[in-house]
N, C-alpha and C positions, 0 to 999 in steps of 0.2 A: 504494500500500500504506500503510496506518493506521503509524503513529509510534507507535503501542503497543498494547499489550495489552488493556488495560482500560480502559474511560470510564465513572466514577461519578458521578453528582451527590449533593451534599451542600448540605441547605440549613440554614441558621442562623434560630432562630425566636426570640423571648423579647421581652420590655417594652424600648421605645429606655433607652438609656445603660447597658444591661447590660454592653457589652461586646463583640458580638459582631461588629463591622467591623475591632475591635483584634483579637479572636484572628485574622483572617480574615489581613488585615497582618503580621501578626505570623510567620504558620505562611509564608506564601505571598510575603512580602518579607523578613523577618528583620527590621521595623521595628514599630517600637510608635508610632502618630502624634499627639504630642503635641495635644488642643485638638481630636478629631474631631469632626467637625460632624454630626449625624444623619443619617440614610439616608435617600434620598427616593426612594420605592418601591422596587427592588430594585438591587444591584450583583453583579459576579462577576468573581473570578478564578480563573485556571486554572493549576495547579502537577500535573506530572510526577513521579513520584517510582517509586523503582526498588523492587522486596520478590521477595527471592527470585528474582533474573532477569528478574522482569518488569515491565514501562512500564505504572504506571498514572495513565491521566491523570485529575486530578481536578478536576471543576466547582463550585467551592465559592462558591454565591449566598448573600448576605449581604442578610438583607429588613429592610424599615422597623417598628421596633416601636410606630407609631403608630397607634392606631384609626382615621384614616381614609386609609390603605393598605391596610388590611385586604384590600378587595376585589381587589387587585392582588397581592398577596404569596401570598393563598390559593391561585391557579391555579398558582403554582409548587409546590404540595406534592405533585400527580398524579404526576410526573413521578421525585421525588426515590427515588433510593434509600437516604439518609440525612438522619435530620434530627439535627440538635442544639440539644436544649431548655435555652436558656441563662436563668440567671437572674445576679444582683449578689447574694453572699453578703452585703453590709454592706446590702443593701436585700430590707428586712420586704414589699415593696409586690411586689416582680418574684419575689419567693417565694408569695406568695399567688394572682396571677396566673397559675400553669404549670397550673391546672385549668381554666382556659376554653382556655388552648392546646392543651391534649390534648384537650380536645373539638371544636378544628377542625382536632386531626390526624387524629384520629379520621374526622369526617366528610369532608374531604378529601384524606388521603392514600391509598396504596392500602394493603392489608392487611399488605403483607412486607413494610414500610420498617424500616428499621431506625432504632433510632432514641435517645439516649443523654443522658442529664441532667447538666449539667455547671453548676459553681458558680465565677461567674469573680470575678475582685480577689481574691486571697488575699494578694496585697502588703500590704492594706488588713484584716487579720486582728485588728487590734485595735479595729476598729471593726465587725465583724461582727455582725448581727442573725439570723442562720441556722445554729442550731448544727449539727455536722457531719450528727450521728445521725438530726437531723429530717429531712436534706432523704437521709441513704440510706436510711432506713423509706419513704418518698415512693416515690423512686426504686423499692426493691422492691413497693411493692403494685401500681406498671406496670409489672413486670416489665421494668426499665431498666438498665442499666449507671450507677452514677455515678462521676464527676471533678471533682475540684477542680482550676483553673486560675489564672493570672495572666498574663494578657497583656504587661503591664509587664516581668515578671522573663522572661518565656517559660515558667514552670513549668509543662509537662505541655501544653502548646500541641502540640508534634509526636509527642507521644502521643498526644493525641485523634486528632488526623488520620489516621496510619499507624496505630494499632489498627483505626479503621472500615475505614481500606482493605481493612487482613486479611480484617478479616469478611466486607466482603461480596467479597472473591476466594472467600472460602472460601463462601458462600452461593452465589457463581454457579458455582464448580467443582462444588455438587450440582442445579445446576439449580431450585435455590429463588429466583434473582434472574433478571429476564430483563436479560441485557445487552446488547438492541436497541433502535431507535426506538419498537418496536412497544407500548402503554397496555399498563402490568401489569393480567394479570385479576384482578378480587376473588378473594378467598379461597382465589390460588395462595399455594406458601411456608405460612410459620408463627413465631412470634411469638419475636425472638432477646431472650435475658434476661442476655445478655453477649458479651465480645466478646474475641475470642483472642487472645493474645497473639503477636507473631512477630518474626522477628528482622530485620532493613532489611539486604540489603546496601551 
């Protein structure tokens, strides 16, 4: 018998040095890892976590934000039932970049991924090149959730995580997520433009 309830995957997408192995560490150890070294092609861990009574286990793959992983990182988007599109609020370059990602979310992911814009270093607030408003107008014309984060401090690190959980319990409690091995079909589900809030026991 399964150890829990739910199996989601979650993958991390955005330009290297954004950020996205520290939030990974951070949600999934309670550590922030001084001096990370880049991701070479994909990593994952797997954190449990309880909402409302129940065991959802979470697969959170952490990909390489370098062009030539590209080819490697892409095959994990089919599968994902969430992604998170990280960019460095002090970096003008991993801002400008989140339009060629949504275009190989686009064409690689499946239709109902869910899927959430998140702005990491806010430790780093005074050096920021992305002001708030720009990157939530962004966010809504893809009809995305956004968050600010800081892996450093933890701020809003296990809210990211335990909100998408929510979502998608609550997407696969109406049958909009399939939560088997089996390839989601195209153009099951429909397009989530936030993500609900809930309470952890």
């Amino acid at each position: 018998m399964e150890d829990y309830d739910y199996l989601f995957k979650i993958v991390l997408v955005g330009n290297a040095g954004v950020g996205k192995t520290c939030l990974v560490r951070r949600f999934t150890q309670g550590l922030f890892p001084p001096g990370q070294g880049a991701t070479i092609g994909v990593d994952f861990m797997i954190k449990t976590v309880e909402i409302k009574g129940m065991k959802v286990k979470l697969q959170i793959w952490d990909t390489a934000g370098q062009e030539r992983f590209r080819s490697i990182t892409q095959s994990y988007y089919r599968s994902a039932n969430a992604l998170i599109l990280t960019y460095d609020i002090t970096c003008e370059d991993s801002f400008r970049c989140l339009p060629e990602w949504l275009r190989e979310i686009e064409q690689y992911a499946n239709n109902q991924v869910v899927t959430i814009l998140v702005g990491n270093k806010t430790d780093l607030a005074e050096r920021r090149e992305v002001p708030v408003r720009r990157a939530e107008e962004f966010a809504e014309a893809q009809s995305m959730l956004y968050l600010e984060t800081s892996a450093k401090e933890s701020d809003n690190v296990e809210k990211l995580f335990l909100d998408l959980a929510c979502e998608l319990i609550r997407e696969a409690q109406q049958n909009t997520l399939d939560n088997t091995d089996r390839a989601p079909v195209p153009g099951e589900g429909k397009p989530i433009s936030y993500l609900s809030c809930c309470s952890v026991n």
